[in-house]
Structures are given as structure tokens and as C-alpha cells.
C-alpha positions, 0 to 999 in steps of 0.5 A, spaced: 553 470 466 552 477 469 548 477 476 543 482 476 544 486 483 538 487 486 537 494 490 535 492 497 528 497 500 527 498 506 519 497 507 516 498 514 508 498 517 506 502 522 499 500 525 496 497 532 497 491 531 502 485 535 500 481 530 508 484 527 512 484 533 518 479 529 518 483 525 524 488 524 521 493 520 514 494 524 513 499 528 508 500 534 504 505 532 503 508 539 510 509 539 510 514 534 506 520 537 511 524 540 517 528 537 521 522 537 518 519 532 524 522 527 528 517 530 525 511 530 524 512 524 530 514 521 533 508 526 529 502 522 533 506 515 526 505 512 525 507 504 518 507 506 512 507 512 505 504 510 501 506 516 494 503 518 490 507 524 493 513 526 490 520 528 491 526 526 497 528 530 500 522 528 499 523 521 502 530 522 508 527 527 510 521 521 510 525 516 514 531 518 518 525 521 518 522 513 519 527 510 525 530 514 529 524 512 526 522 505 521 516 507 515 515 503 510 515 507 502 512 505 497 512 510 492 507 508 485 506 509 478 502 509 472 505 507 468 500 514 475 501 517 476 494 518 483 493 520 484 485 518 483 488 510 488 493 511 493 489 515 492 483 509 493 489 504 499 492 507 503 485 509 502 483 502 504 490 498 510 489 504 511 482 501 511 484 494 517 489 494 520 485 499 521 478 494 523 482 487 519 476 485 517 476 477 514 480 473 517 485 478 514 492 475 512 496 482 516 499 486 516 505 491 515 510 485 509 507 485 506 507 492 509 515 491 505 516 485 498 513 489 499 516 495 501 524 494 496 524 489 490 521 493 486 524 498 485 516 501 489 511 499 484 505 500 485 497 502 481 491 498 483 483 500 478 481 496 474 482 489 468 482 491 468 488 495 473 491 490 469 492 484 463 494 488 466 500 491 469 502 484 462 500 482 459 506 487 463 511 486 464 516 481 470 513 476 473 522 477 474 519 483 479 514 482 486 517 482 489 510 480 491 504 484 495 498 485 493 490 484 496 484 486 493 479 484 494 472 489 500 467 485 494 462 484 490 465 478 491 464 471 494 469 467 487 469 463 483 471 470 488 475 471 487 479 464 480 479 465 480 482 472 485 487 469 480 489 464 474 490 469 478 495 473 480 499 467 474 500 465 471 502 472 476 507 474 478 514 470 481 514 463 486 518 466 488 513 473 494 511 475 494 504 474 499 498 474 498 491 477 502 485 478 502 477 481 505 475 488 505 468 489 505 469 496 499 473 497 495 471 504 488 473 501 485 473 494 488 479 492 491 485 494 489 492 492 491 500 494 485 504 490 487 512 491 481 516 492 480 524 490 475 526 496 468 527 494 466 535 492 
């Protein structure tokens, strides 16, 4: 029997948090506002950077620091800026590239995609909230979105859920989905935004 070689991806979070002080991939967000934020993170080796609460000039810093050692970088947002639902969404999305679980159908090309495209990459941990923001705002606006549904739902749950987001985002939106059976909240999602006109 052949063994599949899993290629190993570096995913790391940037926020201002201690809630991820263990981990070998966080970076404290207040360290990445100088011109050494290059080496910081090119030393972690990272193939992507999810950022959580940066300001402008460390938006400027990171992605200069990304794009000059080819990280992906997404800066992800909340529309009441809540930090809870974005560090919930960001640790889970981490999670889900990490494990290689099945079905394994996103990947950092995925995130790419969501973030060059959108001008806000918003985070959603529950469904309620999820469908009231897409309820609200134009379906135009919606450039495409990610959706991890929690390992504890039916797969006919899950179809469902699905359905009800095709139907409120563009035609045109980039969209996958996917289950992560080690989610810590009731669902995961990453909705890119075009800003309104």
C-alpha cells in the first residue's frame, strides 16, 4: 500500500492575544510593528499569517515583511470587532489546515483567493450571525467565503447550511466549505467583503 506524503504547511496568528503563548507559530502582534518584522517572520518559516487587530502601520510592516519572503498574509476582521469570534475563527481555520483531516479540500490557495480579492476578510463562529450579516448586506458585496462546519453536524445539516449561504452570496462568489471535527465553536467562517461604494 502507497503512503500519501502530506505536504507540511506552516500557519501561523498574529494577534494581541496570550491566549497562544505555547504555540510555535503565534506571533505577538506588538512585536510586529518595526522594520524587523521581516525577520520574525521569515524565522517561523511560515507559508501563511492570519492576522487579528493590527493597525494601519502594521498592516503596511506585515505585508511588505510577507510579500518580500512569499507568506500569504489575510488580515481578518469582525463587523463589531469582537476578538473572541475572530480568535475562535482563526484558531479553528489554523486547526483545519494543520490536521489534513478528510474531506481535506481547503488549502492556502483558498485563503489567498478570499483575501487578494476582498477588501475585508470577516470572521463568523456562529450561524446566527453569519446569516443575519449575509441577510444584510448586499449579495454584490460578497466576494466569497470559507465555511467550516463543527465535526458534530450531519452531513444533511451540513447540505443545508450550504444551500442557505449559495443562495445569499453572489452567483459569482468564490465559495467552498468543509467539516473540522475539532472546531471549538459552532462553526468557522471567513466571508471576504468588497467595501460598500
Amino acid at each position: 500500500m502507497f503512503e500519501i506524503e502530506q505536504d507540511v504547511v506552516r500557519v501561523g496568528i498574529a494577534a494581541a492575544t496570550n491566549r497562544a503563548q505555547q504555540m510555535d507559530t503565534f506571533i505577538p502582534l506588538e512585536s510586529l510593528s518595526t522594520s524587523t518584522s521581516c525577520g520574525i517572520i521569515s524565522d517561523r518559516r511560515l507559508d501563511l499569517l492570519l492576522v487579528s487587530g493590527a493597525t494601519h502601520q502594521q498592516v503596511e510592516l506585515i505585508t511588505s515583511a510577507c510579500d518580500a519572503i512569499g507568506c500569504v498574509v489575510a488580515f481578518v476582521g469582525h463587523p463589531s470587532n469582537d476578538e473572541t469570534v475572530i480568535w475562535n475563527v482563526i484558531e479553528n481555520v489554523k486547526g483545519k489546515l494543520d490536521a489534513h483531516e478528510m474531506p481535506n479540500n481547503i488549502d492556502i490557495a483558498d485563503i489567498r483567493s478570499l483575501a487578494e480579492e476582498a477588501d475585508y476578510l470577516l470572521a463568523f463562529d456562529d450561524e446566527a450571525s453569519l446569516f443575519q450579516f449575509l441577510e444584510t448586506t448586499p449579495a454584490e458585496r460578497h466576494l466569497g467565503g470559507i465555511y467550516l462546519a463543527s465535526g458534530r453536524v450531519t452531513l444533511n445539516v451540513f447540505a443545508e447550511m450550504n444551500e442557505r449561504i449559495e443562495v445569499l452570496i453572489s452567483p459569482y462568489a468564490y465559495f467552498v466549505s468543509s467539516f473540522y471535527s475539532a472546531s471549538t465553536s459552532e462553526c468557522s467562517a471567513l466571508i471576504g467583503v468588497r467595501a460598500s461604494a
